[in-house]
N, C-alpha and C positions, 0 to 999 in steps of 0.2 A: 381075681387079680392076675391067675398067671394067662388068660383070654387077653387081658389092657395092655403086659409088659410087653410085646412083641410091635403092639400098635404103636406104643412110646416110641421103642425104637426105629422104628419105617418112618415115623413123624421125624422125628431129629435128625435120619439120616437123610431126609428129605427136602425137611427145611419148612415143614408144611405152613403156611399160613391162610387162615381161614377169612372168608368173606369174598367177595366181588373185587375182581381187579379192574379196574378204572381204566374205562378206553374213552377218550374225548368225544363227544357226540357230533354225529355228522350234520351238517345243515343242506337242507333241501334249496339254498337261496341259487337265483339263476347268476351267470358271470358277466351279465352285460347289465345299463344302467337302463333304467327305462327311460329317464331323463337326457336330455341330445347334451350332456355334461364334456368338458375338453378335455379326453386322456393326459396324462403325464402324470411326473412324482411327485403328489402331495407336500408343498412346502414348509418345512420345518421351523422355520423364524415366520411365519407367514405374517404374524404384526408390522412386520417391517416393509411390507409392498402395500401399505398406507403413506409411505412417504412421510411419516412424521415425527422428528427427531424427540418432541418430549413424550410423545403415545412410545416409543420404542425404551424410552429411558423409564418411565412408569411400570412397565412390562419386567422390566429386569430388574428395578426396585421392591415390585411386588415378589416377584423370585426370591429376594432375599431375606426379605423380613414379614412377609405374611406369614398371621398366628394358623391359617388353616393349612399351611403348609409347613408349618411345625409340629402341628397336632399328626397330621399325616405321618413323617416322621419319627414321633414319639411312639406313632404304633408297630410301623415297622421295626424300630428297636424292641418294643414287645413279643412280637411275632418272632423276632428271630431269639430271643432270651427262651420262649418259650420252647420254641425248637433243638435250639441244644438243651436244655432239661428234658427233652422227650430222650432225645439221641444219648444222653448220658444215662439214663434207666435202662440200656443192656447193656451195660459195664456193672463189674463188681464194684459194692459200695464198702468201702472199710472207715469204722468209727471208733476212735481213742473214748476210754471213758473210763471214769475213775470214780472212786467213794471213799469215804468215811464214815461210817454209822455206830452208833450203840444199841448194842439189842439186849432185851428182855424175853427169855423165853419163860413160858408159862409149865411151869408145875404140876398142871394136870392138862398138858396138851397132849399131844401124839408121842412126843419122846419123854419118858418119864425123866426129864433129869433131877426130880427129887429125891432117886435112886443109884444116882451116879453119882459114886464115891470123890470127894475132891473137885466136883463140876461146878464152876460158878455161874447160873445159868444168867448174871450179868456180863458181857464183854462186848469189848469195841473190835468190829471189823473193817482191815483198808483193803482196796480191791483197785488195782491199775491194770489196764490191758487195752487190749483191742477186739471189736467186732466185726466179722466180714461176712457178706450175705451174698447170693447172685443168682436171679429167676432166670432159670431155662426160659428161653423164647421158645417153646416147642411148638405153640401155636400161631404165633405172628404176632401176638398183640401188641408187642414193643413194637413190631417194623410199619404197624398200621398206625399209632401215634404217633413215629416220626414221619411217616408216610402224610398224615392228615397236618402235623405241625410243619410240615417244608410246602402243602399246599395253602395255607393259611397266612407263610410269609409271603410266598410269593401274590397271592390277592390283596395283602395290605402294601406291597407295594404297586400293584398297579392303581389300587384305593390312594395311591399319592400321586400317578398320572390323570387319575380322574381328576383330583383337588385339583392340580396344576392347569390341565385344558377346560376347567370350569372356570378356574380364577382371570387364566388371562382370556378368554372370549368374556367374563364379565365387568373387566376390567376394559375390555378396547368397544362395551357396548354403552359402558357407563361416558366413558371418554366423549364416543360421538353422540349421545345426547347432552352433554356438556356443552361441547362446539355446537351442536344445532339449536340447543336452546340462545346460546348467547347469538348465534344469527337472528333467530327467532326473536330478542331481542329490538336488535338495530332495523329488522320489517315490522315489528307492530312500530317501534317510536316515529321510522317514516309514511306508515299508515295511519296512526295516531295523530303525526303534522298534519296529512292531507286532508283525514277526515273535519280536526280542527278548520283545515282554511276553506273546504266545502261549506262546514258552519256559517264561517265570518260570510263567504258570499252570499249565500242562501240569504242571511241578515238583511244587506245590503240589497240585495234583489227583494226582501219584506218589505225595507222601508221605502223602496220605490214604488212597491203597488207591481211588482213581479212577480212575486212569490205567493203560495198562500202559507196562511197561518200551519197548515199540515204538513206544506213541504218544509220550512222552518223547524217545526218540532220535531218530523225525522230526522232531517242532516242533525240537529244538535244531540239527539238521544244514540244514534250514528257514531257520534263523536267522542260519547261519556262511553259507550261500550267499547269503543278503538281502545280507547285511556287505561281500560279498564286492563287490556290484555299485555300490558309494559308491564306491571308487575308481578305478574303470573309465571309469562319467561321468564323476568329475573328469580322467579322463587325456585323453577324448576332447574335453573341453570348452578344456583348455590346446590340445591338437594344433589344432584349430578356431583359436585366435585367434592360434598360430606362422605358422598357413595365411595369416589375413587379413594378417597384418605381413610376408611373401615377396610377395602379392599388389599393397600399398600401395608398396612398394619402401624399408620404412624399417628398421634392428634391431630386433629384438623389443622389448627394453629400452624403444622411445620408444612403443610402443603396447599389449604387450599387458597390463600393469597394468590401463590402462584400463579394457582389455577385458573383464578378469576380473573387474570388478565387475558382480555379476547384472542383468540386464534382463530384461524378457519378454518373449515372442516374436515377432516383427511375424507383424501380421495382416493377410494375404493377403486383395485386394479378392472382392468374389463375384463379381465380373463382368468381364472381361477382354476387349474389342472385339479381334476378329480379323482385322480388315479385309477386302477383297477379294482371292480367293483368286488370281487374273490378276495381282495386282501384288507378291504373294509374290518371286518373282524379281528383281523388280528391288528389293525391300525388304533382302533378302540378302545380304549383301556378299561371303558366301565364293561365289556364283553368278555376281555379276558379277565376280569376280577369275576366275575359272575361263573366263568368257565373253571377256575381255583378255588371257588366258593363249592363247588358240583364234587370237584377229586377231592377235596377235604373231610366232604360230608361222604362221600362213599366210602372213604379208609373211617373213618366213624362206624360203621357197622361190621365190619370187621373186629375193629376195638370192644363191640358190644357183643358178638359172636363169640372170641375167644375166651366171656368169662362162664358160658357153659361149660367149657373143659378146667381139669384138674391144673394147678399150677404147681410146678415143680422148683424148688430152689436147693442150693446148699449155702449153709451155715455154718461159721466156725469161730471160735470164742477164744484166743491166750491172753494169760495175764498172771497177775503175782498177785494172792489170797494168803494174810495172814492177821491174826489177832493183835500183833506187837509189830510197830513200823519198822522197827529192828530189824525183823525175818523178811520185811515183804520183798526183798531183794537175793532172798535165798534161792536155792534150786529146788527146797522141798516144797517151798508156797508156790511153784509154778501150779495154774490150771491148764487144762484145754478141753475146748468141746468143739465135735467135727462132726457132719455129716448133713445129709439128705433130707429133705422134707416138702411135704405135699399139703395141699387142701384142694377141695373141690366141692361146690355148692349141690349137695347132694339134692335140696330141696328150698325152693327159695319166694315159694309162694306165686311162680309167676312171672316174679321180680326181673329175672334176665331176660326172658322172653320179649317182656314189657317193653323193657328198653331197644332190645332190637327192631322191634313193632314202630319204636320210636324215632330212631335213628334210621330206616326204611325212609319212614314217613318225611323226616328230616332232606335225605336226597332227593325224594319226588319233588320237594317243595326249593330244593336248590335246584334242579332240573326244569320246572318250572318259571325259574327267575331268568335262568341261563336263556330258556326260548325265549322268553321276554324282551330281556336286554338285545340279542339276534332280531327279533322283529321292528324292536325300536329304531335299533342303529339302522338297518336299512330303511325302512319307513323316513325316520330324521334323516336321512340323506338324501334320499328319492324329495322329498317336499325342500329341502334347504336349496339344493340345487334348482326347482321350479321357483322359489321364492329370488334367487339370485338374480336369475335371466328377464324376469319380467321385473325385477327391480331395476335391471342393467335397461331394461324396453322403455320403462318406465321412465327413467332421467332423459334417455334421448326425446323422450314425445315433450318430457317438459322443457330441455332445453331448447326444442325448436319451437314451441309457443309462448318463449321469452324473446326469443328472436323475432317473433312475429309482434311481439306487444312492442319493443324497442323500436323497428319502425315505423309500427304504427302512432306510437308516441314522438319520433322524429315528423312527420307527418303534421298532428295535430299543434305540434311547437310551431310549424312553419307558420299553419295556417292563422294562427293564434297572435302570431309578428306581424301579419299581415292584415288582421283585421277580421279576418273570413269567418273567424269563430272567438265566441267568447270565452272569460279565464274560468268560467264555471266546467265548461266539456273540455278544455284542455289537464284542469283538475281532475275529472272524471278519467279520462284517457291516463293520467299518471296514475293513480287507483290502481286501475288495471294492470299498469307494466308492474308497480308493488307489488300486488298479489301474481304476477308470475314470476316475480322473482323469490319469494317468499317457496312457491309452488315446486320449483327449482331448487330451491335448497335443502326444503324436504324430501323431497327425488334424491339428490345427493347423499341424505343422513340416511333415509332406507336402505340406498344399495349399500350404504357401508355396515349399517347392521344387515342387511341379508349376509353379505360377505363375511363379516367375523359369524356368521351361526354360518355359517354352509364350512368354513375351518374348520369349526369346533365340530362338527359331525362328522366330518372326515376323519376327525381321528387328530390332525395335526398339531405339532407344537409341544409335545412331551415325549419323554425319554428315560 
């Protein structure tokens, strides 16, 4: 013992705290994008360069009343409850406590009171006072569960930037398959007419001994398949706005009416700044929640380190102890008891080791997630940006072979007034410009969804 009391004191006067101190891990990621992405600073409302005033109002509705961002929320209030209960275990804890008992002591116990003259070994005991306790942090253990409990708020709140930059990119991608199904819509029912009046001519070319019976039964089976695809969009374009009103946190009844009245598509900007590909990670939320998930779990072995060593506290006990309630307020029934005390798991089977073993293991495996999440976010942002550009490629090649079907279809009208060609190939030539406009509007809704994922990768739109 007098070998330990010297170590006690170096430790206390030092402040020693045991375990690994937590230094943020570096990443090997390069600073340039490998994707030819357009520098600038990452847009923070970025919803709103869709041009679209109910997509903008949905966004902030969902803000307010989504249950997965009250759940986010409620955890963070946990987090931080939990926190200051860590932070209040190196304060002294003082507790009021008081009794009233009747005792029986026993006649042939340790105290012969069968012996003692006038002793009624029946009486009633009151006892009012107070309790005060307070463990030496000589090892750190307190300062590594506030340490682990301040890294745990701070990851369930970035765990509420995630919720937030998931909800509204899944909110503005639910949106524009909503508006493209209901385009989707209004091109199958004018493909639907056409192929119908291919039908009727086809007919009319049978009963004149034009047609054969085969070309007949394609155009009409042609026509039941067109028919068939009106109600599909309309199913897809309801599921879409069930989706937004799960998302917004409200019964469908108060929104998707709304919703179901036709709009057109928003239109995704051409140009989408990417910022600096160095500040990706910290733009991230699910990166830096993963990186708070890392410093939490390594103050955790520290926590489990500290219970190899002896723990030290003082203890101290006043109150007023007396037989008669009468007295319990006298100066003779004052108690007190003060002083020093220890324990230390001399032998524990193991048991501490185990856990440090465990709590080891614990950080490699939040170490682990941390590189994970760093590899994703760059990876999701390198492909969202590839996916943007050739979506952005993509609408101009279709927009210019809608232009090309429009006059080629002006064309075939001409010819069609004049005689030159029959209402069968002029039908045939409208076909065509339908499905490039159809072609075109789905060009449209990709680049609006590449657009909202290449946001949400970036990081942007939470705070």
């Amino acid at each position: 013992m007098p070998r330990i009391l010297p170590l006690l004191a170096l430790a206390a006067l030092a402040g020693c705290t045991v375990g690994p101190n937590y230094h943020a891990p570096e990443t090997r990621a390069g600073s340039d994008w490998i994707e030819p992405g357009t520098p600038g600073p990452v847009d923070a409302v970025w919803w709103e360069r869709f041009g679209d005033p109910q997509l903008t109002a949905l966004v902030q509705r969902a803000l307010a009343s989504s249950p997965d961002l009250r759940e986010a929320e409620a955890r963070i209030a946990e987090a931080r409850a939990n926190r200051d209960a860590a932070a209040g275990g190196r304060f002294p804890t003082i507790e009021a406590k008081g009794s009233a008992t009747q005792n029986v002591l026993s006649e042939n116990g340790q105290l012969p009171v069968a012996n003692i003259p006038g002793f009624d070994r029946s009486f009633p005991l009151y006892d009012l006072g107070f309790d005060a306790s307070w463990e030496i942090d000589l090892w750190g253990r307190q300062r590594r569960q506030v340490e682990a409990a301040g890294a745990r708020l701070q990851a369930a709140t970035y765990a509420r930037g995630d919720v937030m930059l998931t909800l509204i990119g899944e909110l503005v991608r639910n949106y524009v398959d909503l508006r493209a199904a209901q385009s989707d819509v209004v091109n199958a029912e004018a493909l639907a007419a056409s192929d119908a009046e291919l039908a009727r001519l086809t007919r009319l070319r049978f009963t004149a001994g034009e047609s054969s019976r085969l070309e007949l039964e394609q155009a009409e089976a042609a026509a039941r398949t067109r028919a068939a695809a009106v109600p599909d969009a309309r199913a897809r374009a309801s599921a879409a706005a069930y989706r937004i009103a799960a998302l917004v946190g409200v019964p469908p009844e108060q929104l998707v009416p709304e919703l179901q009245a036709p709009r057109p598509l928003p239109a995704a900007p051409d140009t989408i700044l990417v910022g600096v590909r160095s500040e990706l990670l910290q733009r991230r939320p699910d990166v830096r929640r993963a990186e708070r998930e890392l410093a939490a779990a390594t103050a955790d072995i520290g926590v489990a380190t500290a219970d190899l060593f002896p723990r030290f506290s003082l203890f101290g006990s006043l109150g007023q102890q007396a037989r008669d309630p009468a007295d319990l307020f006298s100066g003779d029934s004052t108690r007190l008891q003060i002083g020093p005390s220890f324990s230390w798991p001399i032998f524990s089977f193991g048991r501490i080791r185990a856990q440090i073993r465990a709590s080891d293991a614990r950080a490699e495996g939040a170490a682990a997630r941390y590189e994970k999440a760093v590899v994703g976010a760059l990876s999701d942002s390198e492909a969202a940006i590839n996916r943007f550009l050739n979506a952005r490629t993509a609408l101009v090649d279709a927009e210019a072979a809608l232009a090309r079907e429009q006059a080629g279809f002006a064309l075939a009208e001409r010819r069609a007034n004049r005689g030159e060609d029959d209402r069968l190939t002029l039908e045939r030539v409208r076909q065509s410009l339908l499905a490039a406009q159809r072609g075109r509007d789905q060009a449209r809704a990709a680049k609006a969804q590449a657009a909202a994922a290449l946001y949400k990768s970036l990081g942007g739109g939470w705070s």
